[in-house]
N, C-alpha and C positions, 0 to 999 in steps of 0.2 A: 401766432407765428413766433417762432422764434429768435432771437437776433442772431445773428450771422459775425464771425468773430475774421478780417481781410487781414491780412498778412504785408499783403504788398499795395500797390495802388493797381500795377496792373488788374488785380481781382476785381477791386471795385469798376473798373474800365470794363470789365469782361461782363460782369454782371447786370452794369448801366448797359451794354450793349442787346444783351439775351432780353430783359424788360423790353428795350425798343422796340426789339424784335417783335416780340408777345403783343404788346400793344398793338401795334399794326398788323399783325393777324388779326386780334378781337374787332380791330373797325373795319377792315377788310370783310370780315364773316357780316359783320353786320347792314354794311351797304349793299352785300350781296341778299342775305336776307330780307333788305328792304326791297331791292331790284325784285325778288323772287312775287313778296307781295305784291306789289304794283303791275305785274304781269299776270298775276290771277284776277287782280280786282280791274283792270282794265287793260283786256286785251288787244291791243293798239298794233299787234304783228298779225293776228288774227284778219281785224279790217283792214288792215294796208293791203295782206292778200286780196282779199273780195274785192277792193277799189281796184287795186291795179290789177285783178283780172277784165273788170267792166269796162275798165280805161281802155284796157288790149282787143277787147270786142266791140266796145263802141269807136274806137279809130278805123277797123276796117270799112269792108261795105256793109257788114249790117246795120254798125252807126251810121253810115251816109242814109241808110234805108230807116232805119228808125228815129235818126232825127229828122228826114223827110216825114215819115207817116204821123209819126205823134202830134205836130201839130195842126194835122186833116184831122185826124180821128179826135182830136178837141174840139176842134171845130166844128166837125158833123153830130158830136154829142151834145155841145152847149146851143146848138143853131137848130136842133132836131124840135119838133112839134108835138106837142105832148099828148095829141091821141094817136099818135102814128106807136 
């Protein structure tokens, strides 16, 4: 790099500004990059979907019905007789 020869101070103000600038794009890029990783290695929007689709079907009356049946049909499996 070469040294840079300022004139005035406004330059150096201008150029201390333009770095700021630059800087915080490059952290910017980067916590976006990290946000990018952390969505491929653990897709945390993927299962919120699934959950709160099973939430939205278990609150209706299938859930009323399949929290009724699930614990007969436990019941009738652990209580069953093992030559039947």
């Amino acid at each position: 790099m070469e040294k840079k020869k300022y004139s005035s101070y406004a330059e150096i103000e201008l150029e201390l500004q333009i770095l700021k600038v630059e800087r915080e794009i490059h952290y910017q890029k980067i916590l976006l990059s990290i946000d990018k990783t952390k969505e491929s290695i653990l897709p945390f929007k993927k299962i919120n979907k699934i959950l709160e689709v099973v939430s939205n079907f278990s609150s209706g009356i299938y859930g009323t019905i399949l929290k009724t049946a699930i614990p007969i049909l436990i019941n009738w499996y652990l209580n069953r007789k093992r030559g039947d």
